[in-house]
C-alpha positions in Angstrom: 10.5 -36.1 10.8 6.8 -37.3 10.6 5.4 -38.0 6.7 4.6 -34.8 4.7 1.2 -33.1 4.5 -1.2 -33.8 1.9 -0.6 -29.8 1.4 3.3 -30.1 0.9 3.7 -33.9 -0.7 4.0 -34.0 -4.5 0.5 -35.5 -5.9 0.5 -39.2 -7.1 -1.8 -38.6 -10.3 -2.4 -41.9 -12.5 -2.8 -41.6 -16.0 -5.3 -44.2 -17.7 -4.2 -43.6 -21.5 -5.5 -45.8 -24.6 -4.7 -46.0 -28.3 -7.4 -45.5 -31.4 -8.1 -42.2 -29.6 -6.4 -39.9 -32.1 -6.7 -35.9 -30.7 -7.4 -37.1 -27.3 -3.9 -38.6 -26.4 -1.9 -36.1 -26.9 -3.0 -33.5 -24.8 -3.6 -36.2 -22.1 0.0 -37.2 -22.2 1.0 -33.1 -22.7 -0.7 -32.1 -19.1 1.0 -35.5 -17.6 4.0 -33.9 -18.8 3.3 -30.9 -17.0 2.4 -32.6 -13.8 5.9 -34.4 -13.7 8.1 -31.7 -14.6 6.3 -29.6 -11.5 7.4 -32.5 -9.4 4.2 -34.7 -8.9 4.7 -38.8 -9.0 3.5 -39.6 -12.2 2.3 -43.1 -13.7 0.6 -44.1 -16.9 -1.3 -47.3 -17.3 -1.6 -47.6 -21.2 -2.1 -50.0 -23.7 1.3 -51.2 -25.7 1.0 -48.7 -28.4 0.6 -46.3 -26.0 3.2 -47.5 -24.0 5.6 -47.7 -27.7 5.2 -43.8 -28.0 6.0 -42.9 -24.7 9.2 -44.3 -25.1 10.8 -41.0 -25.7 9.1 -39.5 -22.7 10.4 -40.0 -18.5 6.9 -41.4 -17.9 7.0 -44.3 -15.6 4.3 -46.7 -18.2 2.9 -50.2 -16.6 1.7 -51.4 -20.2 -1.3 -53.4 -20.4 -0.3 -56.7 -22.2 -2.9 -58.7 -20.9 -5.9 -57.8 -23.8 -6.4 -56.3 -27.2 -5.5 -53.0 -27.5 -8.2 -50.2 -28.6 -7.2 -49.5 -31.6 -6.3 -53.0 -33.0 -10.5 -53.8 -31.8 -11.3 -50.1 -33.8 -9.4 -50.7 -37.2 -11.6 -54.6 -36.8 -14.8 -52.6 -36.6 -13.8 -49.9 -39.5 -12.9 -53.1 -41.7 -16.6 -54.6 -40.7 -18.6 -51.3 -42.0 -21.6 -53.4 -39.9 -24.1 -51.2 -39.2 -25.0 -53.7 -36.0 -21.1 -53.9 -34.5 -21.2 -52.0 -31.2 -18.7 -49.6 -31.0 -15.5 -51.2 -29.3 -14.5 -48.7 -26.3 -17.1 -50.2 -24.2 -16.0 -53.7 -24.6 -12.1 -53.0 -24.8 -13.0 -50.5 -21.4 -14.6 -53.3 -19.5 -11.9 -55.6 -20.5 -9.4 -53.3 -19.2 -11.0 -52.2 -16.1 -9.7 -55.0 -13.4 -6.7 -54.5 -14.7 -6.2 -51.0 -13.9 -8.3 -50.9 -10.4 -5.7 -53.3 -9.6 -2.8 -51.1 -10.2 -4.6 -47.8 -9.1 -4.8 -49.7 -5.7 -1.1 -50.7 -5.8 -0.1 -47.1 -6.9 -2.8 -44.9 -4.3 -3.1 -42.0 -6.3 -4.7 -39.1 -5.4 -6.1 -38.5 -9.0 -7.5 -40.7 -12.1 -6.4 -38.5 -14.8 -8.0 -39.3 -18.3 -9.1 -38.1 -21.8 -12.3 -38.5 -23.0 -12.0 -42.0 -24.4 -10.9 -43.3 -21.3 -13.2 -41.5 -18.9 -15.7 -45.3 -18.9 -12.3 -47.0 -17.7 -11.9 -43.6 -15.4 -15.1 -43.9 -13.8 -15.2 -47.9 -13.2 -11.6 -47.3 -11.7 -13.4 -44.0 -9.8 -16.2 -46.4 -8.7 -13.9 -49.4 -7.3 -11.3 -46.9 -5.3 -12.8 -44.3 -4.3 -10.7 -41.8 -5.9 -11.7 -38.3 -7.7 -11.2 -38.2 -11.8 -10.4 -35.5 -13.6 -10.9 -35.4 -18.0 -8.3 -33.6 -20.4 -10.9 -32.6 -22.2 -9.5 -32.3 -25.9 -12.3 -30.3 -28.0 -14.6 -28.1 -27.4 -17.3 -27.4 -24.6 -19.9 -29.9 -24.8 -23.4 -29.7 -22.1 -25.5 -27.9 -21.1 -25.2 -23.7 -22.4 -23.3 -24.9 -24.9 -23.0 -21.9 -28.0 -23.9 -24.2 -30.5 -26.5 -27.2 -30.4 -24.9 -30.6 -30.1 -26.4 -31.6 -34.0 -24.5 -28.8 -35.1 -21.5 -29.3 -33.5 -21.3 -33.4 -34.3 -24.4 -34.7 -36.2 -25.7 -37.2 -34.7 -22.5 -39.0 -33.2 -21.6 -38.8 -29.8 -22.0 -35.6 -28.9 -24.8 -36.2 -25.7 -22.5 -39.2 -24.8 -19.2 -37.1 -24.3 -21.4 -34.2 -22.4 -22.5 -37.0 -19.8 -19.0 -38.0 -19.4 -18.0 -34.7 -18.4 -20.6 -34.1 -16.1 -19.7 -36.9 -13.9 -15.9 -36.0 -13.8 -15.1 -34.5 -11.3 -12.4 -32.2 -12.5 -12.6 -31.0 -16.3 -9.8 -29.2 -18.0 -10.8 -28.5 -21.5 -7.3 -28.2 -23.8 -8.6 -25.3 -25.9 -9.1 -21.4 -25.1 -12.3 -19.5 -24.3 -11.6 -16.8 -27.2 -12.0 -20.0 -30.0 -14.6 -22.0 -27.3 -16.6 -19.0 -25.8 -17.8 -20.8 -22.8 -21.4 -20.8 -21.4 -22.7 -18.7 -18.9 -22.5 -19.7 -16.0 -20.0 -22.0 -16.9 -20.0 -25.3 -14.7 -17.9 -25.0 -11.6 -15.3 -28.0 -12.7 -14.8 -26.6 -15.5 -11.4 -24.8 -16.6 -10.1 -23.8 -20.0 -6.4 -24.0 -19.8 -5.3 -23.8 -23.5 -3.5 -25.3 -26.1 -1.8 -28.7 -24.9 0.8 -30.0 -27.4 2.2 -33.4 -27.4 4.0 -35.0 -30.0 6.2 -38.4 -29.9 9.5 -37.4 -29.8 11.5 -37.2 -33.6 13.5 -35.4 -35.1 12.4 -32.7 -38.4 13.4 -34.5 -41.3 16.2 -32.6 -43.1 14.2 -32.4 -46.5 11.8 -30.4 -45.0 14.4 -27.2 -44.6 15.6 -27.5 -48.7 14.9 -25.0 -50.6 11.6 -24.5 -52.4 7.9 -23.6 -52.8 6.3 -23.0 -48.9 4.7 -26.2 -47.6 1.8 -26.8 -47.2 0.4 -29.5 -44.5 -2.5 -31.6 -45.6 -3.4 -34.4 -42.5 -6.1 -36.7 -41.9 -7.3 -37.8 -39.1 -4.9 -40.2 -36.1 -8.5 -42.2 -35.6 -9.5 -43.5 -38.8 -12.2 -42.5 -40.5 -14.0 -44.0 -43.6 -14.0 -42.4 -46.8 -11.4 -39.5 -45.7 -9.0 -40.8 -48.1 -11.0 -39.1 -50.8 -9.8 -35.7 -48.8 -6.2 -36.7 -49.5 -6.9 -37.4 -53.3 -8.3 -34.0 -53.4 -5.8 -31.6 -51.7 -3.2 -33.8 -54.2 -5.3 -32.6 -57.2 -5.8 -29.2 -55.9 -2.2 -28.4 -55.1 -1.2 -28.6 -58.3 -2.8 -25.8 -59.0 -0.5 -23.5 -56.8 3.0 -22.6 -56.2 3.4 -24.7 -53.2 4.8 -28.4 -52.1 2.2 -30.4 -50.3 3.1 -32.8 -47.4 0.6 -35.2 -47.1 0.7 -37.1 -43.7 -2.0 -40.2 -43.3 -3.0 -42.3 -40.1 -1.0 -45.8 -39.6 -2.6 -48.4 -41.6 -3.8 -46.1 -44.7 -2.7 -46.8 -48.0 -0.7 -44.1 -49.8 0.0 -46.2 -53.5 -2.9 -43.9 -54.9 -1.5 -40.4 -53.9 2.1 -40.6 -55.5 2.3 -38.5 -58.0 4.8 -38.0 -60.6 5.6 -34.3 -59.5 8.2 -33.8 -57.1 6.2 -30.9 -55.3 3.5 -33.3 -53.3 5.4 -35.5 -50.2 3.2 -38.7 -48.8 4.6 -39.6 -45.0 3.1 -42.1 -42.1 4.0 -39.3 -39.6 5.9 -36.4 -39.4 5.8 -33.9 -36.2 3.3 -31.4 -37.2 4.8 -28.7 -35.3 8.1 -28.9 -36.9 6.1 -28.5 -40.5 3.4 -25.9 -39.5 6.6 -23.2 -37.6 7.2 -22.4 -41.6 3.9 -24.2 -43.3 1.7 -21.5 -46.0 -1.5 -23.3 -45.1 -2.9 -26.4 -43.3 -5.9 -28.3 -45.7 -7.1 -31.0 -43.0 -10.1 -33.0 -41.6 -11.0 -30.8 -38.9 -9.9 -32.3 -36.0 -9.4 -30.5 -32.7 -5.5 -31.3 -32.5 -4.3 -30.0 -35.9 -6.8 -27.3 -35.3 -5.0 -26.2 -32.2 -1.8 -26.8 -33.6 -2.2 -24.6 -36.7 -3.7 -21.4 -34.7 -0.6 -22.1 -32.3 1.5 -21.4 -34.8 -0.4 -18.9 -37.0 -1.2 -20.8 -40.1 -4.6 -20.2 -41.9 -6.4 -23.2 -42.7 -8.9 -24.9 -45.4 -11.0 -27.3 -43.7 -12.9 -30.4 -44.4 -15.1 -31.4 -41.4 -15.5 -34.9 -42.2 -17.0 -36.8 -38.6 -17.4 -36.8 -34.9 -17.0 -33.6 -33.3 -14.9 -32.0 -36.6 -18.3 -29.7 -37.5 -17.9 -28.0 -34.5 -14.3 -27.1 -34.7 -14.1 -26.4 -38.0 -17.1 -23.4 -37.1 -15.2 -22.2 -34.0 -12.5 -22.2 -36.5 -14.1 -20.2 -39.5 -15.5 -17.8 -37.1 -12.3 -16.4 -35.8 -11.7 -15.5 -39.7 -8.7 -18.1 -39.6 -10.0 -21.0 -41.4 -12.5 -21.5 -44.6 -14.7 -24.6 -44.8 -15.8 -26.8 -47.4 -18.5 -29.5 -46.5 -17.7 -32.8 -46.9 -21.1 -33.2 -49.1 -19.5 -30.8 -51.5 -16.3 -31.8 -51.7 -14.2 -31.8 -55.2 -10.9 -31.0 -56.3 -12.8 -27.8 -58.1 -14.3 -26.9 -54.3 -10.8 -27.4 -52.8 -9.1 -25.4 -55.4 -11.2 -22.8 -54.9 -11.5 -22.9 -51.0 -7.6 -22.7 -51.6 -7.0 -19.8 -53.9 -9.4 -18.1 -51.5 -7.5 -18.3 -48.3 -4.1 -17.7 -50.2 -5.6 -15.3 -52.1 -7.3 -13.1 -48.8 -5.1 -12.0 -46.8 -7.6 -11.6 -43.6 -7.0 -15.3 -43.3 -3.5 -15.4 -42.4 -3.7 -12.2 -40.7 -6.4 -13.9 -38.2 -4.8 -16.7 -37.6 -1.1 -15.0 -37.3 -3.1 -12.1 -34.1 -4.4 -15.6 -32.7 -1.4 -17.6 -33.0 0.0 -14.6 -30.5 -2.7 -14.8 -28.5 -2.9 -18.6 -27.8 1.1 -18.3 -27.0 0.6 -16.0 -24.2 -1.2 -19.1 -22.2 1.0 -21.0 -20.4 -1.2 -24.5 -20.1 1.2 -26.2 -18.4 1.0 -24.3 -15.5 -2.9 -23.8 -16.0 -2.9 -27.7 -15.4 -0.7 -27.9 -12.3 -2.8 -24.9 -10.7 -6.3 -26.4 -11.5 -5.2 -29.7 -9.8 -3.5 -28.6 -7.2 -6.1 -26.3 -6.2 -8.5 -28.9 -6.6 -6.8 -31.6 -4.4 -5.6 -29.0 -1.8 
């Protein structure tokens, strides 16, 4: 027999993956996921810490030893607090870029598939081969009809950057739904809103987190560092306290925890625990307002207290608060008194669990795995 159809043969789809991106990975690595298990060839060019977490995974990696990995060059430039220091994606992107043309023109795939922080490498690799990109898009809508001006949604960081990224992909599959991201009218042609895409680097629920006891609560800071969010941490320590609830305190890699123990058994400081296995039981979710944990917690029904504290946070934290499942305290006002308060509020109403429990059911009736497969096939067929 001749070789297969395009229309028949599984799809070779190349993932270009980087660390230091925090919420963007995961739902990168979640639709690659997807893609295999329908029966495309998957392959991942990552860095090595990538590469490290994907251990767990089937993923075929070719990990990229030869150059400084993102978010070594990111901590570096955190460290610095120079005004004047570019930021280091560009630099670590162009670094990386012969390296993956070369194995995208090994490998022949029929699709660059990225997340926002390696769209640059995306497009240079689009550029050299001649082959179509699409973006896991892992936040909110971002161009033009947006519902919400770019300075509300992200200050003055970023946000007209990420909405020229976009445009120039040529597939975009944003990883949230279009109840919590109303999109604009018209809404851009390669643009699809698949849903929730949840990825987490295979481990096992610790066993202290079933004993017996006052409901958890999850506080988290951001994967990405970010400066000064420590001060969030010190304040959801002081403020639980206050309730009848243990607090698990997750922080990124590379954060100090010596100034949140505490002396009372009901507050729990970890590097990482899966945040799914904590929010299927969790009270409430205090947290920085990323887009991941801001998924995660609506997946699984649990009200929220939020803290936007940078990038695109502002925004999600709104979309957030006006589904009635989240309330927000802003970062310029906030206390241990502010967080207390915000606290006893959302404990205290029930509206805010009841929210986020009818959009929990909601967001479960998506199936974004499949979503994924369908928009790429149909896009390559």
């Amino acid at each position: 027999m001749g070789e297969t159809s395009k229309s028949s043969r599984p799809l070779r789809i190349l993932v270009l993956a980087s660390s230091g991106g925090g919420g963007d990975g995961p739902p990168l690595i979640g639709a690659a996921v997807a893609l295999q298990d329908a029966g495309h060839e998957i392959s991942v060019f990552a860095d090595e810490t990538v590469a490290a977490a994907l251990k767990g995974t089937t993923l075929p990696v070719e990990a990229l030893t030869e150059i400084e990995t993102l978010e070594a060059r990111q901590r570096r430039y955190l460290e610095a607090k120079d005004p004047e220091m570019p930021f280091p994606l560009m630099e670590w992107a162009e670094e990386a870029a012969p390296f993956a043309v070369a194995f995208a023109n090994a490998f022949q795939p029929d699709l660059l598939l990225c997340s926002d922080f390696t769209s640059t490498l995306g497009s240079r690799a689009r550029k050299e081969t001649g082959t179509p990109m699409c973006i896991i898009h892992a936040t909110y809508y971002v161009g033009e009809g947006s519902r919400r001006s770019v300075e509300e949604d992200f200050g003055n960081v970023g946000g007209g950057k990420m909405a020229n990224l976009t445009a120039a992909a040529d597939l975009v599959l944003l990883a949230t739904d279009p109840v919590y991201d109303p999109p604009p009218d018209p809404v851009p042609p390669n643009h699809h809103w698949v849903g929730t895409l949840i990825w987490e680097p295979v481990k096992e629920s610790p066993a202290w987190l079933k004993e017996p006891g006052d409901p958890w609560v999850l506080m988290t800071l951001s994967s990405a560092r970010q400066d000064g969010e420590i001060e969030l941490a010190r304040a959801a320590v002081a403020a639980a306290a206050e309730f009848p609830v243990r607090l698990l305190v997750t922080l990124a890699d590379g954060k100090s925890a010596d100034d949140l123990r505490s002396t009372s058994d009901k507050v729990r400081v970890e590097a990482f625990v899966p945040h799914s296995r904590v929010l299927e039981s969790a009270r409430l979710c205090i947290a920085h307002a990323g887009h991941g944990i801001v998924a995660k917690a609506l997946q699984f029904g649990v009200p929220m207290v939020l803290v936007p504290w940078d990038r695109d946070q502002p925004g999600v934290a709104a979309r957030a608060e006006a589904l009635g499942a989240a309330k927000v305290v802003p970062r310029s006002e906030l206390s241990p008194e502010s967080l207390t308060g915000a606290i006893r509020e959302v404990l205290g109403t029930a509206s805010y669990g009841e929210s986020a429990r009818l959009h929990g059911e909601r967001i479960r009736n998506y199936d974004p795995a499949a979503l994924v497969c369908e928009k790429i096939e149909a896009f390559l067929r």
